[in-house]
N, C-alpha and C positions, 0 to 999 in steps of 0.2 A: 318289868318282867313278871308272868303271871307264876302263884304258887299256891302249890296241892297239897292239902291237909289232909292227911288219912285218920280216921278213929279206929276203935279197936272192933266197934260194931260193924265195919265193914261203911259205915257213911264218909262220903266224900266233900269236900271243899274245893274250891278254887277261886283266890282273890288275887285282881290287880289292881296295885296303887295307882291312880294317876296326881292330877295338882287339882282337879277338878271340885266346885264348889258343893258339888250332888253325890249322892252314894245311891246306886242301885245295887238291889238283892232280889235274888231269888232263888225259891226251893222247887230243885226240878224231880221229876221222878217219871222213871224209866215205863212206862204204859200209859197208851195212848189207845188208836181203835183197835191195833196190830192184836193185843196180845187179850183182846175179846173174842167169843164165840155168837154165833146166831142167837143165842136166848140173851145175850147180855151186851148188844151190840150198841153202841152212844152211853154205857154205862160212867166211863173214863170224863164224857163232855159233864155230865150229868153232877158226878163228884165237882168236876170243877167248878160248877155254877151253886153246887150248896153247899161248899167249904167258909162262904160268904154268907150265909143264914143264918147264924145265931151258933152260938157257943153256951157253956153253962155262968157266964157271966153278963156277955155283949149282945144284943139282936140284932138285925141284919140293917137297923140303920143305925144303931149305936158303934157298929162296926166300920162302916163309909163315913158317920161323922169322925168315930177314932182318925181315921186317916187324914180326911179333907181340913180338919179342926190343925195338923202338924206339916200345911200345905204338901201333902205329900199325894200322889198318885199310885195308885193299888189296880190290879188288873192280874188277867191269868189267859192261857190259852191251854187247849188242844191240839194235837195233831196226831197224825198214824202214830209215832213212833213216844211219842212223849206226853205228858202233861205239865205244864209251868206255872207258878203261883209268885208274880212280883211288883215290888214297889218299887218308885223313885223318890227321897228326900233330898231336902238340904242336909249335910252330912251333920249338922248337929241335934238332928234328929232323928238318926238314923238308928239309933237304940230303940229309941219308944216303938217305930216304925215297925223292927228286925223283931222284936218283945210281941207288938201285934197280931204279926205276920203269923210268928209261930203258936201264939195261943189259938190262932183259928186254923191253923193250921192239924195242929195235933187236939184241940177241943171243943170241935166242933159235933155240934148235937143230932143234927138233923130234925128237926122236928115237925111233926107229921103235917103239921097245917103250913108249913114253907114249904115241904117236901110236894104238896097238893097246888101251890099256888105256883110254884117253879117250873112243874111238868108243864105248866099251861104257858107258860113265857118259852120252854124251852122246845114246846107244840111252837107258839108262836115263829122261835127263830126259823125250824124249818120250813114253816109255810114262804118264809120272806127268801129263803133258798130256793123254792121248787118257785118263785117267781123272778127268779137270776137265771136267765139262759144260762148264760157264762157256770156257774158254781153247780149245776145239775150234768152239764156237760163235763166237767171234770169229774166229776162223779163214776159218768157212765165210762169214761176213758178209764180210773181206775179200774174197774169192774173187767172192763177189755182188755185189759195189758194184764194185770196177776190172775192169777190162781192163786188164791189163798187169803188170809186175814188184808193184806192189804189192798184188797178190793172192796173193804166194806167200809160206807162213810163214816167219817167222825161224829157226825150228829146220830147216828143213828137212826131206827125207824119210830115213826109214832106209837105202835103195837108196845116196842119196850117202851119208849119214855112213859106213857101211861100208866104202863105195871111197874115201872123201879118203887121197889121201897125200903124202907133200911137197911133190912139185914140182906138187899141187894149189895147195897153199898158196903154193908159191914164184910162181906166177903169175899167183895173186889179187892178192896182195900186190906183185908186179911193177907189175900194172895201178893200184894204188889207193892202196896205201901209199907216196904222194910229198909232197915238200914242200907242193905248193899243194892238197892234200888235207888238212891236218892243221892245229889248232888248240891251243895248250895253254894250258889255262884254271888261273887264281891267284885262291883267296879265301882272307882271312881275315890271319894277323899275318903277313906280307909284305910290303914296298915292291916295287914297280915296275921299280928298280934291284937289287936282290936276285934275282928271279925272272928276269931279263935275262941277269942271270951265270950263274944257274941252269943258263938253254937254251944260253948258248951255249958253257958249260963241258962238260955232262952230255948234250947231248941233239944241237946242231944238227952240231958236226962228223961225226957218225958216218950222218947223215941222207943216203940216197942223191942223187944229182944232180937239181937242177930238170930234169924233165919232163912233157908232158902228162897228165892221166889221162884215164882210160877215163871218156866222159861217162856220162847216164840215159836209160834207155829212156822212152819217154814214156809215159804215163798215161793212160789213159780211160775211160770208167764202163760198166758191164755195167747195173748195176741190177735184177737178176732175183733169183728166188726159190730159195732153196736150203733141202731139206728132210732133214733123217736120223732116220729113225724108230728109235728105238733101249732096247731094254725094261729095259738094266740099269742105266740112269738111275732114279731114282725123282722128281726134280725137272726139269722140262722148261725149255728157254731159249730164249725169242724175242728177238730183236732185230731190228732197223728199222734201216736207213740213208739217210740223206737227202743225197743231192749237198747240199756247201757250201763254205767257202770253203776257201784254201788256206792254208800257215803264214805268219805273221807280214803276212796282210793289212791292209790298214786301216778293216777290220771286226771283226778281232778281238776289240776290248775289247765290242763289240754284241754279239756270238755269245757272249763269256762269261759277261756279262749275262742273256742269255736261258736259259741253260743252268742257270745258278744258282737262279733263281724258278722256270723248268719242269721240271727236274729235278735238279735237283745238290744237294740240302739236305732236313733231314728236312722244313721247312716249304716245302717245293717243292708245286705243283700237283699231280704225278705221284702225288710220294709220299704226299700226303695227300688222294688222290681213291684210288687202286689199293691203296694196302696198310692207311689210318690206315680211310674212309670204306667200302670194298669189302671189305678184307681177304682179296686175292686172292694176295699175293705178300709174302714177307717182303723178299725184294730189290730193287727198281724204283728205275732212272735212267737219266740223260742225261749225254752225255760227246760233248765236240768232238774228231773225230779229225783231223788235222793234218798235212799234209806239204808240201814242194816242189811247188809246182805241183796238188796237187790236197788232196782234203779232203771229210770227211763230218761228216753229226750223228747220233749215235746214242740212239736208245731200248733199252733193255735193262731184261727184267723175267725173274726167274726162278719159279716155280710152278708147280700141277700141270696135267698135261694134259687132264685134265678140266675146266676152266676157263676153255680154251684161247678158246672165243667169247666170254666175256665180257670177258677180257682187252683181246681184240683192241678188240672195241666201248669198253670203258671208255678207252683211250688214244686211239682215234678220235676220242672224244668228247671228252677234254681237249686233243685238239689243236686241232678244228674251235672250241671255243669257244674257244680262244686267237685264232685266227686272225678268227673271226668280230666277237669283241667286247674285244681286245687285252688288255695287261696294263695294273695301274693304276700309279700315279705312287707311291702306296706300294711295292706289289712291287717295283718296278724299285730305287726307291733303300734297299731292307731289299739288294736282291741285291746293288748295289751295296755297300752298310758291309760286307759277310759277303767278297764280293771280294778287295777293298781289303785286310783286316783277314786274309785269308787270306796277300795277297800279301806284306804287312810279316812276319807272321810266319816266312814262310817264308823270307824273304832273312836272318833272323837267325840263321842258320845258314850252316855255312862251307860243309859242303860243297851246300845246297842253292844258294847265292850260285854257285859254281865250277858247278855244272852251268846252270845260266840263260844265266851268261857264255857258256859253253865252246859250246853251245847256237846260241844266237843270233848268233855271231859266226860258226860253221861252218856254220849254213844261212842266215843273212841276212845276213851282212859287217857287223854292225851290233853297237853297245855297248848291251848292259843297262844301264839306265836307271831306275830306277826311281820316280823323281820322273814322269817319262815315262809311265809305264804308269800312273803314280796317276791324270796328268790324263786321260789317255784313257781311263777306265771315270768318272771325273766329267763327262765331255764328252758321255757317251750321255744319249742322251733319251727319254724315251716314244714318240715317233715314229718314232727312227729302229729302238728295238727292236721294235714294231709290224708295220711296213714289213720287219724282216730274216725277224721270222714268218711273215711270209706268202707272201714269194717259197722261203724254206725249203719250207716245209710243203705246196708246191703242186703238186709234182713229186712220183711213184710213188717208194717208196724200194726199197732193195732190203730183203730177209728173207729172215734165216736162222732156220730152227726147228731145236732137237733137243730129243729126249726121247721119251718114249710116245708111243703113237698118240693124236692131238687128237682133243677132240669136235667141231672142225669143220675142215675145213683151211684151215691159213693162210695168209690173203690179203689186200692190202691193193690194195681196189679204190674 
């Protein structure tokens, strides 16, 4: 059973024990692209890539040796809503590890000639994004579906990566990186009591003073169509966005449901009408996309563009007869077991356990659960997934196309 450590500064915790031979941690903190502006847009990815740089003790290989020398793994990610900084050790190295973690964390220097050498690696990752059909097309679907901060990428544009320079950082970080922004999530062979001494040995004295953070821009939907015709593509990517719900509603476990029977699995609708029965697309699904306050459904097939009409009409069509004549009482509970069985699996892992935690507790103030989450995907019904098909699917979505020129244009009228 997982448990929530409050401080007085307003920083949060959350660890669960398992029997497990590894301890993963990490320190999450609540800004990601979401809570950027245009002049400071990939600032969030940008920290995260030079929190790894050098400190006033460690430099940026004496810090991957720290880790790699305690066989441990060290990593961090971005996304809209968040930023995350975490390792995985054998748990009897999970001190030195945890002691690491937070010295670079809270003392790291930035210093100019990393700062100069970084932009060009993180120039570099872009370039290798705007050469993924796939990951430019999400992009643009972003872009179509919000209005507002969450329609601008996580990497940012080249224009800022270029121009960041410290006291870019030093005033992102002013704004965001505070105590009641920040979460530090525990799974795996750790006690509660352990992880406790942890933070408040390694991590909470050094933590700047409780104050306010900078809140979120708000959110609103566009829903229009975004198209780039582009020849050096040889595979084309459509994708669909459907206004839905937002994170951790109490619809969620419905929405999963439906995602899984209509497209999340090789014995999905989608993919066994589009790629198994048409044999239009080797790639074709569905994927709930998830945030604070707002939220989509997404259809995604990739193929060629000459195909482009039948594509359209073939998922038309599996959607209208979804909605039309619902899913049956088989479907729903095969989606269910493959769920369920996804979800066990995955919690048997540390560091999968520490991101769920670390997760849900920094965007919903809530403990993972997982007895919880079993019964809420056995609680759905054929009705009420039925009923979430229909009010889904009955609203214009947005689309993004790229690739070649289509044999017809794409549109979803």
């Amino acid at each position: 059973m997982a448990i929530k450590l409050e401080y007085q500064n307003g920083l949060r915790a959350v660890i669960e024990e398992s029997g497990a031979h590894s301890v993963s941690a990490g320190i999450w903190i609540n800004a990601g692209s979401r809570k950027e502006n245009a002049a400071n847009n990939g600032i969030s990815h940008f920290i995260e890539h030079m929190i790894f740089k050098g400190t006033d003790k460690l430099c940026a290989q004496e810090i991957a040796e720290s880790f790699e020398s305690r066989g441990a793994a060290v990593n961090a990610f971005t996304s809209k809503d968040c930023t995350c900084y975490y390792f995985k050790s054998l748990k009897d190295k999970a001190e030195e590890c945890f002691s690491l973690l937070s010295h670079i964390f809270l003392d790291s220097v930035f210093p100019k000639v990393e700062l100069d050498r970084e932009r060009n690696v993180i120039v570099e990752e872009l370039n290798m994004t705007e050469d993924s059909p796939e990951d430019v097309c999400f992009d643009m679907l972003a872009d179509a579906i919000y209005d507002g901060t969450l329609a601008r990428p996580i990497i940012g544009t080249e224009e800022n990566i270029l121009r960041f320079e410290k006291t870019d950082i030093d005033a992102y970080k002013d704004s965001n990186y505070c105590p009641e922004n920040i979460v530090v999530s525990f799974a795996g062979g750790i006690t509660a009591k352990t992880a406790d001494r942890l933070i408040r040995e390694y991590f909470l004295p050094r933590l700047p003073a409780a104050k306010r953070c900078d809140g979120e821009e708000k959110n609103g939907y566009k829903l229009v169509k975004s198209v780039r015709i582009d020849d050096k593509f040889e595979q084309s990517n459509l994708m669909l966005g459907f206004r839905s719900i937002e994170f951790n509603h109490k619809n969620s476990a419905t929405q999963s449901v439906l995602n899984m029977l209509f497209g999340g699995g090789m014995s999905s609708r989608l993919f066994q009408k589009v790629r198994e029965e048409m044999g239009l697309a080797y790639s074709v699904y569905t994927a709930p996309s998830v945030y604070v306050g707002a939220g989509a459904f997404l259809v995604c097939v990739n193929y060629s563009a000459a195909n482009t009409g039948k594509v359209l009409t073939c998922v038309r069509g599996e959607i209208d007869k979804l909605v039309s004549g619902g899913a049956t009482a088989g479907e729903i509970e095969k989606a269910k077991m493959q769920l369920k069985t996804a979800m066990v699996f995955n919690q048997e892992n540390s560091q999968s356990q520490m991101l769920s935690l670390g997760k849900l507790m920094l965007l919903g103030d809530e403990l993972y659960d997982m007895d919880k989450k079993l019964r809420e995907v056995d609680e759905v019904s054929v009705a009420s997934v039925n009923k979430f098909a229909q009010n889904l699917f009955a609203g214009v979505p947005a689309l993004a196309y790229l690739g070649k020129k289509p044999d017809v244009e794409p549109e979803w009228n």
